[in-house]
Wavefront OBJ file of the C-alpha trace (Angstrom):
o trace
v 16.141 5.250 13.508
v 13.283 3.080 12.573
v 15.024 -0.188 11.994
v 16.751 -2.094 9.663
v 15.727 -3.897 6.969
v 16.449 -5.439 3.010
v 14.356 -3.766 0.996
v 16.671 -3.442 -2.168
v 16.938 -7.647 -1.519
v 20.405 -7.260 -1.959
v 21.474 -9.456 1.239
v 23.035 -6.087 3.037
v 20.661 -4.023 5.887
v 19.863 -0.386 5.016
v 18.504 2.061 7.781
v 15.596 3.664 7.930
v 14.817 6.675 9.213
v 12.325 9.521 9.903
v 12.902 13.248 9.829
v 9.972 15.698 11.221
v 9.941 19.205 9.939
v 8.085 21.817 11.180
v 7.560 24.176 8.652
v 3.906 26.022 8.282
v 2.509 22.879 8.183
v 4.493 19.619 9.589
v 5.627 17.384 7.431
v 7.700 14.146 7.730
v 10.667 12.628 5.469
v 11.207 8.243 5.265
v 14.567 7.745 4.182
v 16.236 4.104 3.969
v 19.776 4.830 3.786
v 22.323 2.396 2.706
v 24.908 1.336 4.917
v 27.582 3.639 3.288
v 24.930 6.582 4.412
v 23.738 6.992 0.815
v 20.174 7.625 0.891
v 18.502 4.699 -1.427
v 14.689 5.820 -1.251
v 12.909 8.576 0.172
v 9.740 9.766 0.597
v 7.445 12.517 1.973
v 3.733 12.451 4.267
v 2.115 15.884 5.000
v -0.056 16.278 7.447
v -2.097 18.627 4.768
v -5.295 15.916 3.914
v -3.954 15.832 -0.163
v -0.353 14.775 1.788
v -1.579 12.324 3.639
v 0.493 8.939 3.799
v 1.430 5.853 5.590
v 4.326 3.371 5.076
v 4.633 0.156 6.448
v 8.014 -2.491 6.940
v 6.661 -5.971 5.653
v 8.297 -9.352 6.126
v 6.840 -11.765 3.686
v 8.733 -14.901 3.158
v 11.818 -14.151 4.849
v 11.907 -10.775 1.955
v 11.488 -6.921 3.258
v 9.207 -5.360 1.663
v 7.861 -1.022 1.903
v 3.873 -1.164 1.670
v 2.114 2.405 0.802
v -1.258 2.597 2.173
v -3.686 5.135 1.111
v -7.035 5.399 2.328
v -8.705 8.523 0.924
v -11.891 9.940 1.536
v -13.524 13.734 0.322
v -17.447 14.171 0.860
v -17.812 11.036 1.287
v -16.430 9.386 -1.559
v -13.756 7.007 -0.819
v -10.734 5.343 -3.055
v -8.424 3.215 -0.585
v -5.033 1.905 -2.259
v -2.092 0.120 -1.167
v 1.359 -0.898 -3.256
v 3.611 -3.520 -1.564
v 6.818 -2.706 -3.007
v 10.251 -3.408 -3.108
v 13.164 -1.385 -4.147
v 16.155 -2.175 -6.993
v 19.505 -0.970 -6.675
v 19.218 2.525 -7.690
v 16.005 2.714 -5.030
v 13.374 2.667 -7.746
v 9.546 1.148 -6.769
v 9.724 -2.349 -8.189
v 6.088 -3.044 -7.329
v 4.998 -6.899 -6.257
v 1.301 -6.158 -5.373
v -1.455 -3.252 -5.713
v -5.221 -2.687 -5.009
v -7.265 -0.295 -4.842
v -11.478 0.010 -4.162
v -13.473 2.746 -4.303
v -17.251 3.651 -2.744
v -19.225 6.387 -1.257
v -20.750 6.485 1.810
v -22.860 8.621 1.173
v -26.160 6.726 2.150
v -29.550 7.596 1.246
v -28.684 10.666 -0.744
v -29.057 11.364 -4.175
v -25.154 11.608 -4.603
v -25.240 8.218 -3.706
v -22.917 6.172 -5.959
v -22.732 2.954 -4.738
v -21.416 0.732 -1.909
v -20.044 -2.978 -2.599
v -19.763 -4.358 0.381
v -18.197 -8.304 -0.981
v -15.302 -5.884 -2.839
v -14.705 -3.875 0.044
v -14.002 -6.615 1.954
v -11.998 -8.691 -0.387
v -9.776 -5.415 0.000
v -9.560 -5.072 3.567
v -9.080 -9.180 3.819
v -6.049 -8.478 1.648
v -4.695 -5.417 3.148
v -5.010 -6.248 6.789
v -3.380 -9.445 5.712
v -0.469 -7.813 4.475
v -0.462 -5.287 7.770
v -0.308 -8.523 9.793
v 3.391 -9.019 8.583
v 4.152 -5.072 9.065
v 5.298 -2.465 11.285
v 4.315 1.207 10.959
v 7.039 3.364 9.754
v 5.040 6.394 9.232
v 1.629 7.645 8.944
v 0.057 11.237 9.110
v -3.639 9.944 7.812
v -5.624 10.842 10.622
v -7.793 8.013 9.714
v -5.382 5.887 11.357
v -4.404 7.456 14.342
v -4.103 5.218 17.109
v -3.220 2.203 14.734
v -0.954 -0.109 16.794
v 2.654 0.569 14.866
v 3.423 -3.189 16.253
v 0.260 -4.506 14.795
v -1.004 -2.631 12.490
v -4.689 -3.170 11.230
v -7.250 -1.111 9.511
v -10.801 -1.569 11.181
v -12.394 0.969 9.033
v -13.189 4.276 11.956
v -16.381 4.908 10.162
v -17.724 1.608 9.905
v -17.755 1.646 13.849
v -19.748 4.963 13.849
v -22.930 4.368 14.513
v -23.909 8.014 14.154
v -22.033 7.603 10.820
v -23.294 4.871 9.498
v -26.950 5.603 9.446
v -27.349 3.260 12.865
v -25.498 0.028 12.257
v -23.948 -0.598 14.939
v -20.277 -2.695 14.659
v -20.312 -5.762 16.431
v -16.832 -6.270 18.035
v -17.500 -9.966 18.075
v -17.253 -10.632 14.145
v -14.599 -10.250 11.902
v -14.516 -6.957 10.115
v -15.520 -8.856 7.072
v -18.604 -10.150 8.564
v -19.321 -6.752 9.500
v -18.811 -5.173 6.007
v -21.201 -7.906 4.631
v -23.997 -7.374 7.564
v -23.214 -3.267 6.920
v -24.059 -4.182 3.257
v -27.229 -5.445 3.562
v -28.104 -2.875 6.656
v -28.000 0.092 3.829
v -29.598 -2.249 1.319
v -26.702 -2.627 -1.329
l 1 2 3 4 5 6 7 8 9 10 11 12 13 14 15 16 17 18 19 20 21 22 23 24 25 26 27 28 29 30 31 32 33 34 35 36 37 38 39 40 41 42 43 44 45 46 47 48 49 50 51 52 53 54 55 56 57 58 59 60 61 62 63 64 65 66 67 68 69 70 71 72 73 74 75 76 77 78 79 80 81 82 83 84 85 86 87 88 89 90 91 92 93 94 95 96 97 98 99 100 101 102 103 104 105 106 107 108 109 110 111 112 113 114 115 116 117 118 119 120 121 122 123 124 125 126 127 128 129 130 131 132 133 134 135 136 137 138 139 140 141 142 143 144 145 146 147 148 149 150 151 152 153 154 155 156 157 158 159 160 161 162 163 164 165 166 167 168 169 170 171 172 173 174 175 176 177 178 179 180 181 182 183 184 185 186 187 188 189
């Protein structure tokens, strides 16, 4: 059992919980279950790349809230999402807030698209705010392995890869947005 928490808003706790299976490939079921044992929501994360998915418990102004967090990346083009959501009484998505921002980091190659370094961090800024009122339910993106369930926060694993990043080197010291912004103007965007 993961906890419990209001996310239908209804006043009454529903559990959640997490069931591994280990099938060919190991997968993972979220359910919230109401407190009859009635499963209100589910929902699936592969450990397959396409299945990749995390779920966060968020407490924002005394309200539970799920928050899906999605941050995809194939050849080096990248589209990051999140949906804070809550749920109504027959467990659909009633979403409150979404984002998403997409780049490449694919620098100095032809294929490169584009890197927006301001927008990037306008989305980080708002996710990691978010994050700061969460706790990790579930996550198979290896991207963020090793994120603290407690306090969770998304410092971007390639953005502190020197060897990735062409040579910039993350400076622990600044805020992730000041790095984003220095990164920027390091690969000339």
């Amino acid at each position: 059992m993961l906890g419990d928490y209001d996310f239908d808003q209804d006043g009454t706790l529903e559990t959640v919980e997490l069931e591994k299976h280990d099938d060919v490939y190991p997968w993972f079921e979220l359910r919230v279950k109401k407190p009859d044992g009635t499963v209100l929501w589910r929902e699936e994360a592969h450990a397959a790349h396409s299945g990749y998915n995390s779920l966060f418990a968020c407490k924002l102004d005394g309200k539970d809230y799920l928050l899906r967090y999605n941050p995809t990346m194939y050849q080096g083009y990248a589209t990051y999402a999140y949906t804070l959501f809550s749920l109504d009484a027959q467990g659909k998505a009633v979403p409150v807030q979404e984002e998403s921002v997409s780049f490449d980091v694919n620098w100095g190659s032809p294929m490169h698209e584009g890197f927006d370094g301001v927008a990037l961090a306008d989305f980080m800024d708002q996710l990691n705010g978010l994050l700061a009122h969460g706790r990790l339910l579930v996550t198979t993106d290896t991207a963020l392995e090793g994120i603290d369930p407690e306090h969770p926060q998304d410092l971007l694993w390639w953005l502190q890869d020197g060897t990735f990043c062409g040579g910039y080197q993350y400076d622990g010291d600044k805020s992730l947005r000041e790095n984003l912004l220095e990164f920027a103007e390091f690969i000339g965007t």
